[in-house]
LUMPA-366893 format. One record per residue: x, y, z of N, C-alpha, C in turn; residue number from 0. Coordinates in Angstrom, 3 decimals, always signed. Each point is the difference from the previous one (the first is absolute). Layout:
<rs>
+----------+----------+----------+----------+----------+----------+----------+----------+----------+------+
!      nc1 !      nc2 !      nc3 !     cac1 !     cac2 !     cac3 !      cc1 !      cc2 !      cc3 ! resi !
+----------+----------+----------+----------+----------+----------+----------+----------+----------+------+
!        X !        Y !        Z !        X !        Y !        Z !        X !        Y !        Z !  NUM !
...
+----------+----------+----------+----------+----------+----------+----------+----------+----------+------+
</rs>
This chain:
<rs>
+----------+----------+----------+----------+----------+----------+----------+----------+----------+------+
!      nc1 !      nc2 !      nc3 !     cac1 !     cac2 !     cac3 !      cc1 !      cc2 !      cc3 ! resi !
+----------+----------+----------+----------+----------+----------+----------+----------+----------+------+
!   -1.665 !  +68.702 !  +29.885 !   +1.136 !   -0.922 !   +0.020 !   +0.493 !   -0.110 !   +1.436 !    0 !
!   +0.206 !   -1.520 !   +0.296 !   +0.324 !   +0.477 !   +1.440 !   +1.944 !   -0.168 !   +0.196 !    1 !
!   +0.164 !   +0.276 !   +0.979 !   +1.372 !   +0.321 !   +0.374 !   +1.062 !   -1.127 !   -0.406 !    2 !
!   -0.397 !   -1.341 !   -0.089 !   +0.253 !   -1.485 !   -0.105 !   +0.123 !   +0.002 !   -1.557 !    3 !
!   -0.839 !   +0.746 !   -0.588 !   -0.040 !   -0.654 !   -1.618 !   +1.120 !   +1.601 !   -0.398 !    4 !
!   +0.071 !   +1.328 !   +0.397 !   +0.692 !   +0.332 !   -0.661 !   +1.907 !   -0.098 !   +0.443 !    5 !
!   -0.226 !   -0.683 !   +0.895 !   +1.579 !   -0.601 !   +0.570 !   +0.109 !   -1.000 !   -0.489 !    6 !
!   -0.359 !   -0.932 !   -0.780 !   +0.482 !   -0.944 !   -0.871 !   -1.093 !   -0.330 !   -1.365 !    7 !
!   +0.055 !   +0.726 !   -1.038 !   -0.663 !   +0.832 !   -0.944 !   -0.411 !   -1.863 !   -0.487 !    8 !
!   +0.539 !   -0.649 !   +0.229 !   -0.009 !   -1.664 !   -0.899 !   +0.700 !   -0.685 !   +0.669 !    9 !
!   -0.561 !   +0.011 !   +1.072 !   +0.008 !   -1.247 !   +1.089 !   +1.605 !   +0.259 !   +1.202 !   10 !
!   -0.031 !   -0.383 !   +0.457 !   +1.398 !   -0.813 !   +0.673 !   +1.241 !   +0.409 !   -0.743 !   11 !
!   +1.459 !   +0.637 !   -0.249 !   +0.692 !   -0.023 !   -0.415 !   -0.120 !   +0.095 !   -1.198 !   12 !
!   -1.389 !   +0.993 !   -0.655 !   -0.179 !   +0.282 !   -1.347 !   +1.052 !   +1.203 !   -0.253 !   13 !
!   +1.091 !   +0.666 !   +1.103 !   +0.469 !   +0.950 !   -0.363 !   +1.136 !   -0.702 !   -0.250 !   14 !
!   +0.341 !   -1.780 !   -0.183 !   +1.302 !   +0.558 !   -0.359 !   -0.054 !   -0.619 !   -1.868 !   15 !
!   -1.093 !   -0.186 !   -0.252 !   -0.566 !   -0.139 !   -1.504 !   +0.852 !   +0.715 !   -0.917 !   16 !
!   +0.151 !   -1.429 !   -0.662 !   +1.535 !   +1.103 !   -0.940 !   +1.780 !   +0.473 !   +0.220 !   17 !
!   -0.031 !   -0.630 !   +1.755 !   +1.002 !   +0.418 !   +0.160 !   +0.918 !   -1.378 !   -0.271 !   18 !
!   +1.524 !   -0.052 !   -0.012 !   +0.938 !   -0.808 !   +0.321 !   -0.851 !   -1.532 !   +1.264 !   19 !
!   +0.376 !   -0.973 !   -0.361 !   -0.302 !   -0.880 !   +1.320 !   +0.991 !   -1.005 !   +0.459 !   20 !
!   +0.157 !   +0.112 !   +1.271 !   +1.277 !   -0.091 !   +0.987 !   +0.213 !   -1.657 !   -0.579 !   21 !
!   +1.586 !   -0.411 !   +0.627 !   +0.238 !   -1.253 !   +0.034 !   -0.841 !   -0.814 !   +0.585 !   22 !
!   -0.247 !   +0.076 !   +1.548 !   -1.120 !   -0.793 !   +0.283 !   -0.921 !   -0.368 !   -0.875 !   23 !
!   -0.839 !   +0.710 !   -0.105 !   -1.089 !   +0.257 !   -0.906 !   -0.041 !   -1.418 !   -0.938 !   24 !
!   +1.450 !   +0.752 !   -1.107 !   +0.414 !   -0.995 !   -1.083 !   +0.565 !   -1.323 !   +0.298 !   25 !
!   +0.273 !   +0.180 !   +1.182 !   +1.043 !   -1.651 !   -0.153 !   -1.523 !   -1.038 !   +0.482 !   26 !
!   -0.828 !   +0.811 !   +0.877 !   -1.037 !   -0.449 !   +0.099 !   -1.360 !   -0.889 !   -1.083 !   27 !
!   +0.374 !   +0.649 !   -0.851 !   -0.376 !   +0.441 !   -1.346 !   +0.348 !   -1.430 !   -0.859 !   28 !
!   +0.586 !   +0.371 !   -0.074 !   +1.622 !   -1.188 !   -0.521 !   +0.282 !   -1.523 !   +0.439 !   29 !
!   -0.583 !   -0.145 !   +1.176 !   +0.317 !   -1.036 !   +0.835 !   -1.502 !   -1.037 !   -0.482 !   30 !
!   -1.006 !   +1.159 !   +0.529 !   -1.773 !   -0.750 !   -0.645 !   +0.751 !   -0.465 !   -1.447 !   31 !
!   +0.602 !   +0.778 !   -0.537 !   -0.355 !   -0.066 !   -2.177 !   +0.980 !   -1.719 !   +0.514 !   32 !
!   +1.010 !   -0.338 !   +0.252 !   +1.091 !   -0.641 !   +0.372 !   -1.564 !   -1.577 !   +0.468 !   33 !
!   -0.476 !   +0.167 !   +0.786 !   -0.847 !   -0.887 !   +0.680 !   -0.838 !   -0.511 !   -1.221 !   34 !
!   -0.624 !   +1.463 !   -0.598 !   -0.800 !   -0.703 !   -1.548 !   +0.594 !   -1.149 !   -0.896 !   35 !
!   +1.126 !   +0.704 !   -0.218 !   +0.558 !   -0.883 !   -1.127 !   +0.357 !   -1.623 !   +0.855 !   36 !
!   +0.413 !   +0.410 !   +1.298 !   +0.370 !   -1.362 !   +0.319 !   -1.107 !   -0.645 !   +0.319 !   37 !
!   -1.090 !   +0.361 !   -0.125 !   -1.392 !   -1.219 !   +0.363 !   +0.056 !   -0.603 !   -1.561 !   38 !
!   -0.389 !   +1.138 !   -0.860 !   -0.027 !   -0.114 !   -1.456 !   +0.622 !   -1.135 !   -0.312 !   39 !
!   +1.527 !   -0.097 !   +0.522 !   +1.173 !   -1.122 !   -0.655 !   -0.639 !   -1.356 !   +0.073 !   40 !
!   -0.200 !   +0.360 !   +1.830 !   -0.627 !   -1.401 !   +1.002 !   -0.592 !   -0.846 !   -1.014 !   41 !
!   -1.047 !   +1.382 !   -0.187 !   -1.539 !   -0.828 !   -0.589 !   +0.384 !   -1.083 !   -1.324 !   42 !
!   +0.895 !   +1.216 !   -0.714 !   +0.406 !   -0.432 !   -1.476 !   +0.530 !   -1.673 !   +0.444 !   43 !
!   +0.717 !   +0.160 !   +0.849 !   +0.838 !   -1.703 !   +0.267 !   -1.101 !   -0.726 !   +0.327 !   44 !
!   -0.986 !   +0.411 !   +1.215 !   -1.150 !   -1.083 !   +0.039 !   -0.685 !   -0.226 !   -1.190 !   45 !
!   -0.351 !   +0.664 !   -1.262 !   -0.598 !   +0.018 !   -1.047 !   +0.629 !   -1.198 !   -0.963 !   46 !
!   +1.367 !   +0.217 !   +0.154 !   +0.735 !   -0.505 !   -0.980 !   -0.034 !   -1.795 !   +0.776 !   47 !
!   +0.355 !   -0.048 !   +1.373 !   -0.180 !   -0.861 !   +0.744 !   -1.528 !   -1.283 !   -0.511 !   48 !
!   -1.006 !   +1.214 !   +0.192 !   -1.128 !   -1.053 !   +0.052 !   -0.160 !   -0.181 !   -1.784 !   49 !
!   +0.651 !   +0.679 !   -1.046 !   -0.242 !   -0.599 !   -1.184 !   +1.135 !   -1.033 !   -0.119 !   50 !
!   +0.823 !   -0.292 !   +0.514 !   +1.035 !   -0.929 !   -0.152 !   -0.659 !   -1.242 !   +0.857 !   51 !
!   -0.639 !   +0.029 !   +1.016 !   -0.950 !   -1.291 !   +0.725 !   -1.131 !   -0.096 !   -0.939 !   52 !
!   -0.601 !   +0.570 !   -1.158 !   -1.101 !   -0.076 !   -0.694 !   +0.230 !   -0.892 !   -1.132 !   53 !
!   +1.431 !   +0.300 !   -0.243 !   +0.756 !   -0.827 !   -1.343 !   +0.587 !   -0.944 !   +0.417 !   54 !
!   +0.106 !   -0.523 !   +1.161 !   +0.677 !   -1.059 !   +0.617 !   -0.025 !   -0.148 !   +1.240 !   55 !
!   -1.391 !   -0.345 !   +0.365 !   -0.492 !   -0.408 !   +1.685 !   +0.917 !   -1.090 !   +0.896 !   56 !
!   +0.790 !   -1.184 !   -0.994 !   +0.442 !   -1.028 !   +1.020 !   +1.451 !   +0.356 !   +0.503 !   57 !
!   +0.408 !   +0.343 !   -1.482 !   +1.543 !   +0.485 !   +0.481 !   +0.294 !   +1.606 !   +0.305 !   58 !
!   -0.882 !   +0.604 !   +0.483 !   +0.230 !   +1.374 !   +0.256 !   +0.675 !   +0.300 !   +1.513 !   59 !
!   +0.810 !   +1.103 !   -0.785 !   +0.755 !   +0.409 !   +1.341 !   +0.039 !   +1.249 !   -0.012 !   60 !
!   +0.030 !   +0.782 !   +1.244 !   +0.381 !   +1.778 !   -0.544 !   +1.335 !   +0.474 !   -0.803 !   61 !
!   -0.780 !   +0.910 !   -0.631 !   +1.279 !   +0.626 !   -1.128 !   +1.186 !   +0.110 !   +0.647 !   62 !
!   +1.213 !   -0.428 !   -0.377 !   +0.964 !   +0.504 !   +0.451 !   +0.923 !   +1.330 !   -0.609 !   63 !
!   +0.240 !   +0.835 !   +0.333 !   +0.378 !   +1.525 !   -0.537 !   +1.458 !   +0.699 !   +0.338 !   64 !
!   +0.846 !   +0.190 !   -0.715 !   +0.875 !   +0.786 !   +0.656 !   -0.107 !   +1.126 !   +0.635 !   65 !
!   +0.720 !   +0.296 !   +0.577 !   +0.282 !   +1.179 !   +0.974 !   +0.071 !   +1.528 !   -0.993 !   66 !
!   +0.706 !   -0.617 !   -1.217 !   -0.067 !   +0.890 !   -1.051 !   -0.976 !   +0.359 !   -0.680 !   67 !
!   -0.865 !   -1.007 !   -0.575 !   -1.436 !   +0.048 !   -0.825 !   -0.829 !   +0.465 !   +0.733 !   68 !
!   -0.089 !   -0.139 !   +1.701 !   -0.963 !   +1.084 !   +0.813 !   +1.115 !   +1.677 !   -0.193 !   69 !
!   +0.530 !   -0.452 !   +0.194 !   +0.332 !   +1.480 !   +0.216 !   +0.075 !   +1.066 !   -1.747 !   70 !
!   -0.042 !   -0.887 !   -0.589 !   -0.066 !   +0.779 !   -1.811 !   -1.601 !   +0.313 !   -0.113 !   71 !
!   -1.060 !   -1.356 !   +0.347 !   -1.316 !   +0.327 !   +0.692 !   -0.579 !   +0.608 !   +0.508 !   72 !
!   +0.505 !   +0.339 !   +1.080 !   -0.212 !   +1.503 !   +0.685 !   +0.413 !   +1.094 !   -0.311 !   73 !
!   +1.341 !   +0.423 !   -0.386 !   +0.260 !   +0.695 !   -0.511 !   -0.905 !   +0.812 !   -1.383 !   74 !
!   -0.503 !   -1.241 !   -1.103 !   -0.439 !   +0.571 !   -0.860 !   -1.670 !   -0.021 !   +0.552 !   75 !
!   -0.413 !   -0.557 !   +0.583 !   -0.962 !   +0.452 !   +0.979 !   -0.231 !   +1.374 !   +0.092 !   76 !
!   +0.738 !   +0.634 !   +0.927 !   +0.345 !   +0.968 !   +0.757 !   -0.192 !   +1.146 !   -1.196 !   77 !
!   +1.195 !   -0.206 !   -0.888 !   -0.295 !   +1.004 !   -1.126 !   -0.918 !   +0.103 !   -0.603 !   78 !
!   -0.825 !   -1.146 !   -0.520 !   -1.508 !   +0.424 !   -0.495 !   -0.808 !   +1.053 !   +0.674 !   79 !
!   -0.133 !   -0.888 !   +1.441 !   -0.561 !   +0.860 !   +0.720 !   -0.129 !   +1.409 !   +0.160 !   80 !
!   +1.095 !   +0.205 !   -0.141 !   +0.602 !   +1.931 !   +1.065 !   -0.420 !   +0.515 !   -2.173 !   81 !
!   +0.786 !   -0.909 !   -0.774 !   -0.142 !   +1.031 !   -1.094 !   -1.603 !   -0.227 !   -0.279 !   82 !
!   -0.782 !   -0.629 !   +0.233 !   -1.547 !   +0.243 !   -0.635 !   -1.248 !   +0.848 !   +1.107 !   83 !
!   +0.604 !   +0.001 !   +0.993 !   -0.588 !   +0.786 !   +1.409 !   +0.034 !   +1.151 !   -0.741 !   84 !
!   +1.752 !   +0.488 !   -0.074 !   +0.307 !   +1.487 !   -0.211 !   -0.231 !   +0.511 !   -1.204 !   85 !
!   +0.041 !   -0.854 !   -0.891 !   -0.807 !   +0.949 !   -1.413 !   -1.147 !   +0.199 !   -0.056 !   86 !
!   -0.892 !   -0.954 !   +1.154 !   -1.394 !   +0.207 !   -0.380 !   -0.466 !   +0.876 !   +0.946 !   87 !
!   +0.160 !   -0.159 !   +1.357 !   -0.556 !   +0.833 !   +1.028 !   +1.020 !   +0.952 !   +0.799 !   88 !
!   +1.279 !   -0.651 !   +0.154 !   +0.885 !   +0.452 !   +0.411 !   +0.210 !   -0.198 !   +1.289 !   89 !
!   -1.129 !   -0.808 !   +0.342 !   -0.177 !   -0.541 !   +1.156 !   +0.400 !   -1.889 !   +0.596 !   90 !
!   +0.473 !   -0.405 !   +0.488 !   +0.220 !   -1.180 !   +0.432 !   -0.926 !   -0.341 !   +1.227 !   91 !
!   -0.326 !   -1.445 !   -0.341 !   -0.409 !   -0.144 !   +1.656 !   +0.137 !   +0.411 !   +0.959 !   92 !
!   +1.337 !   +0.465 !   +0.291 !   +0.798 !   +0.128 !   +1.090 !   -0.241 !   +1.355 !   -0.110 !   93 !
!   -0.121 !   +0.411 !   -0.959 !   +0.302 !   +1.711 !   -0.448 !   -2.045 !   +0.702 !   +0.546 !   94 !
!   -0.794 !   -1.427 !   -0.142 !   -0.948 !   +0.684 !   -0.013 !   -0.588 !   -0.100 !   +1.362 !   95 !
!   +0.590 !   -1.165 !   +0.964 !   +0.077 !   -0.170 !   +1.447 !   -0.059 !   +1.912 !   +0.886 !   96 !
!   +1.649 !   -0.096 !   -0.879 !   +0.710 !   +1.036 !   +0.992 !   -0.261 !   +1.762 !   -0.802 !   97 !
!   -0.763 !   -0.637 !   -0.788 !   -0.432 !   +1.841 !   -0.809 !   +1.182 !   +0.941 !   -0.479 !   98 !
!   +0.374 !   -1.061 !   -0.987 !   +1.537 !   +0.333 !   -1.001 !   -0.306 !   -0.459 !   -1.312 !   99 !
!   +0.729 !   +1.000 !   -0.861 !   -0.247 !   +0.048 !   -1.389 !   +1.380 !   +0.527 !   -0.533 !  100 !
!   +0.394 !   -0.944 !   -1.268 !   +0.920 !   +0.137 !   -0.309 !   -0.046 !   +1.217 !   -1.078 !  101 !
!   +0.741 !   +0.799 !   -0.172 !   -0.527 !   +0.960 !   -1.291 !   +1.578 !   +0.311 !   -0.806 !  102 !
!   -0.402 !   +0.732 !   -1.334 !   +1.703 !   +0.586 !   -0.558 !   -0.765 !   +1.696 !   -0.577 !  103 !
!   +0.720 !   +0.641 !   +0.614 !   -0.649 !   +1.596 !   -0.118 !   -1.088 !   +0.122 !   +0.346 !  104 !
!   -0.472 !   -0.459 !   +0.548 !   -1.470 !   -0.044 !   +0.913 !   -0.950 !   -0.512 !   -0.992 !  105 !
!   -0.224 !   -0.820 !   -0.842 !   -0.638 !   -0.702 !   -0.669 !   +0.576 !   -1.471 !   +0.015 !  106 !
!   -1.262 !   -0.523 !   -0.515 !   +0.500 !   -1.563 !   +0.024 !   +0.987 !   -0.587 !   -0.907 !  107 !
!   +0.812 !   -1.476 !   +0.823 !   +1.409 !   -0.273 !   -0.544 !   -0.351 !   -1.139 !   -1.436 !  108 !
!   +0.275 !   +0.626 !   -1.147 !   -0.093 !   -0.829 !   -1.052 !   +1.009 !   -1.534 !   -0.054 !  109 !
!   -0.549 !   -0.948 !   -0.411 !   +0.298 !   -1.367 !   +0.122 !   +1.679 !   -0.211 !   -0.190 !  110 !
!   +0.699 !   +0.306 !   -1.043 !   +1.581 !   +0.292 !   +0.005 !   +0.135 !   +0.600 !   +1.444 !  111 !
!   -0.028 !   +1.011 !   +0.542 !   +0.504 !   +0.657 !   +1.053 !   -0.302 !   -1.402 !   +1.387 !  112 !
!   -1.294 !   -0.395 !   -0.191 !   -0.567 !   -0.630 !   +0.976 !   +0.697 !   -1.319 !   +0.181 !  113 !
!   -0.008 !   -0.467 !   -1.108 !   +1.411 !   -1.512 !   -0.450 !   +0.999 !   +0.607 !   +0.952 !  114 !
!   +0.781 !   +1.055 !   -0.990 !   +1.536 !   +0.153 !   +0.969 !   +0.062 !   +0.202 !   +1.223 !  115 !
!   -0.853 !   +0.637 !   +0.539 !   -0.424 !   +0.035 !   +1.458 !   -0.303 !   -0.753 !   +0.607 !  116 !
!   -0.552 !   -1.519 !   -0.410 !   -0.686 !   -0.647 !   +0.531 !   +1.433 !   -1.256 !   -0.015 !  117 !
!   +1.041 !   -0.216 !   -1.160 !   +1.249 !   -0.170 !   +0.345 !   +0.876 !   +0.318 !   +1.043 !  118 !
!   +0.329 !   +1.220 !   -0.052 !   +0.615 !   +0.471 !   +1.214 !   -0.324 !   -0.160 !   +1.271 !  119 !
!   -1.334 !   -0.562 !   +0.049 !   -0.622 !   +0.265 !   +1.263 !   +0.998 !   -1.418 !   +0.426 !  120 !
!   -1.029 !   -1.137 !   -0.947 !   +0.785 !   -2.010 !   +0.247 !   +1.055 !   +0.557 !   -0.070 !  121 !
!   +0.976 !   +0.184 !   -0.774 !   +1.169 !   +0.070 !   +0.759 !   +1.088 !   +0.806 !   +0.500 !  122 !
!   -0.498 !   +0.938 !   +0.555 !   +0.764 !   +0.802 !   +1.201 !   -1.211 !   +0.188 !   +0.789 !  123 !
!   -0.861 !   -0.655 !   +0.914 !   -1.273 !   +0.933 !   +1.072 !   +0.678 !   +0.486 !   +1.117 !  124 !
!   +1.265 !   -0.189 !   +0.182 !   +0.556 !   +0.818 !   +0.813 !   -0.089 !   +1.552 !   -0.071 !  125 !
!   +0.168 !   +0.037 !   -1.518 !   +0.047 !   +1.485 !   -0.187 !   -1.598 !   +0.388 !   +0.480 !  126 !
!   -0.535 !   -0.091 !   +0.506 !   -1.468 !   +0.704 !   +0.323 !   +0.604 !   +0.696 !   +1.624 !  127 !
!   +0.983 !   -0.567 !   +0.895 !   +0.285 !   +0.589 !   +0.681 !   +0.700 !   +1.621 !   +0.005 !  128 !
!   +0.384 !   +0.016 !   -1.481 !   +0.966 !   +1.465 !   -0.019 !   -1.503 !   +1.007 !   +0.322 !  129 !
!   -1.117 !   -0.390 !   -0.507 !   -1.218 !   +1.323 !   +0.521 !   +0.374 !   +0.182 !   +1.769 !  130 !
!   +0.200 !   -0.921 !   +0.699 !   +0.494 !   +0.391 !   +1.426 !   +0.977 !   +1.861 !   +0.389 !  131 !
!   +0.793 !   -0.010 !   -1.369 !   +0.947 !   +1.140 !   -0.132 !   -0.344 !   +1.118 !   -0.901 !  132 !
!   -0.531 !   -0.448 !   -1.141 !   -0.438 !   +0.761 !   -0.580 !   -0.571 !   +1.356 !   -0.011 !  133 !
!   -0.064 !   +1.183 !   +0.033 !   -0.598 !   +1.209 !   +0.166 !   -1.364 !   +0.151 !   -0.366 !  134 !
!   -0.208 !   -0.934 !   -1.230 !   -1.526 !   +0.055 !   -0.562 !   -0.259 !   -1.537 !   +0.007 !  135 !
!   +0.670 !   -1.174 !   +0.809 !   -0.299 !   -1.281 !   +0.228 !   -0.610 !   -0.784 !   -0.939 !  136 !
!   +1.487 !   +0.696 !   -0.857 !   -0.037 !   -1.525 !   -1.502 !   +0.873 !   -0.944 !   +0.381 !  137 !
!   -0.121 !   -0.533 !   -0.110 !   +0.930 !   -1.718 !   -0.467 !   +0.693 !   +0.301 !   -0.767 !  138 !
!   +1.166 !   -1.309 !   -0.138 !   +0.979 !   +0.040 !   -1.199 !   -1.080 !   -0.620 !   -1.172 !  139 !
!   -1.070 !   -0.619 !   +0.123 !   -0.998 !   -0.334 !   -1.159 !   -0.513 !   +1.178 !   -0.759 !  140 !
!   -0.315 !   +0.802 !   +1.113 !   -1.057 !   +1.573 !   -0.283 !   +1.458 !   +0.902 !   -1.338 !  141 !
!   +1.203 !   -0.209 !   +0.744 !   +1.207 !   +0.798 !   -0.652 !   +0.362 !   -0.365 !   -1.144 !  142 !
!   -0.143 !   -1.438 !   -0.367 !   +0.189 !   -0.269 !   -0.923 !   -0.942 !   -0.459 !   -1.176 !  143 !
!   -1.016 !   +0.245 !   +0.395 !   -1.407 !   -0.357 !   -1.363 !   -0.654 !   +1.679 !   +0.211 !  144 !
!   +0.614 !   +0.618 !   +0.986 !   -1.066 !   +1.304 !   +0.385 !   -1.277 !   -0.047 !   +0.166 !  145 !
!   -0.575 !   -0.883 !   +1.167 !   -1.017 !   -0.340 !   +0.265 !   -0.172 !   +1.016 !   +1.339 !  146 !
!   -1.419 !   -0.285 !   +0.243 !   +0.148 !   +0.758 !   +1.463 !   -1.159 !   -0.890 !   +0.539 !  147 !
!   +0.091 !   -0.276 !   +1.648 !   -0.979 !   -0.447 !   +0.603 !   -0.697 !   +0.666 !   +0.974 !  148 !
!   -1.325 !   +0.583 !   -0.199 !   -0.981 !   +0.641 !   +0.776 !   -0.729 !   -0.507 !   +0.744 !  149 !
!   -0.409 !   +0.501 !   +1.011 !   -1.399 !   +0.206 !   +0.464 !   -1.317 !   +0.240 !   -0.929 !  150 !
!   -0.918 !   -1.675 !   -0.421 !   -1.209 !   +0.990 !   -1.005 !   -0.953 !   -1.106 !   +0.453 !  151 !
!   -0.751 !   +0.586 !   +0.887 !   -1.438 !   -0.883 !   +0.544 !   -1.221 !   +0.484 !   -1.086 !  152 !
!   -0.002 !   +1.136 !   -0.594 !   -0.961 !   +0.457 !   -1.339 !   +0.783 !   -0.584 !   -1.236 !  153 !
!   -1.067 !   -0.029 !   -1.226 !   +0.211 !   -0.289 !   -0.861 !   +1.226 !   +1.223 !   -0.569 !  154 !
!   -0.488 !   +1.102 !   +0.465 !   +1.033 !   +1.140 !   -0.814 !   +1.200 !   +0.098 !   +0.635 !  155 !
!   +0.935 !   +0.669 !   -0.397 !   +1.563 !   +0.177 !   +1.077 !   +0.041 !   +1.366 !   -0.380 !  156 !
!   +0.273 !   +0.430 !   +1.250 !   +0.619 !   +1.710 !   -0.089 !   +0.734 !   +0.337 !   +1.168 !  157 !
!   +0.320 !   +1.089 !   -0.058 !   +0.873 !   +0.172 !   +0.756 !   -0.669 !   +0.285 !   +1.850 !  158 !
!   -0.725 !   -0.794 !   -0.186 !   -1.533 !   +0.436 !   +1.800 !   -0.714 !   +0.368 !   -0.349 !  159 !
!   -0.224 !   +0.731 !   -0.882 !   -1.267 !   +1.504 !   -0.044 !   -0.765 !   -0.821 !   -0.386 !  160 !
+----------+----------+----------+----------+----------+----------+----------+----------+----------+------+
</rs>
């Protein structure tokens, strides 16, 4: 074994596998998942766009939308998203970018937990900043569904080892 492989047993920052992962990290995290959904929306409007010129080529015009119906759109967007990531993998785009996994007791977050979490997130994402203070760098999301967000580039989560 040479000196290189037993100083990082699984790659690069395989020691902090399992541990807590910083705000950066997450808001990082958060911002990609944020970009998904908003291409997602885009697309959905161009979709909806070119079937509305399909049903009516002469008088077509682009959809017009409230400010509200995008934002209930995204919103429920958003929640699909975060709740079907986290029950299934626990992982998000964003989550799988930055090598974060959402977990509840160190196993994966069942779909109820993942919903309410995935609520709280749309509307308070501010609270992702309280991990900034935090001692074990939960969120007011993590505090209140009891979620935790790790470090997990392997399929398994433990505590490093």
């Amino acid at each position: 074994m040479t000196g290189a492989s037993r100083a990082h047993p699984v790659g690069p920052g395989g020691h902090l596998q399992g541990r807590p992962a910083g705000v950066v990290t997450r808001t990082i995290a958060g911002a990609l998942d944020y970009a998904v959904v908003g291409l997602w929306a885009a697309s959905a409007y161009v979709g909806v766009a070119a079937l509305s010129f399909l049903a009516n080529p002469v008088q077509w015009q682009w959809p017009r939308w409230t400010f509200g119906a995008l934002l209930v759109l995204g919103a429920l967007s958003m929640v699909a998203y975060l709740t079907s990531t986290w029950a299934t993998s626990g992982k998000t785009l964003g989550g799988q970018v930055m090598g974060t996994r959402v977990l509840h007791d160190g196993k994966r977050v069942h779909v109820a937990r993942a919903l309410a979490r995935a609520l709280v997130v749309v509307v308070f994402p501010i609270g992702l900043f309280w991990s900034a203070v935090d001692a074990r760098s939960r969120s007011v999301q993590d505090l209140l569904t009891g979620t935790s967000v790790v470090y997990s580039w392997r399929s398994e989560v433990g505590n490093g080892s």
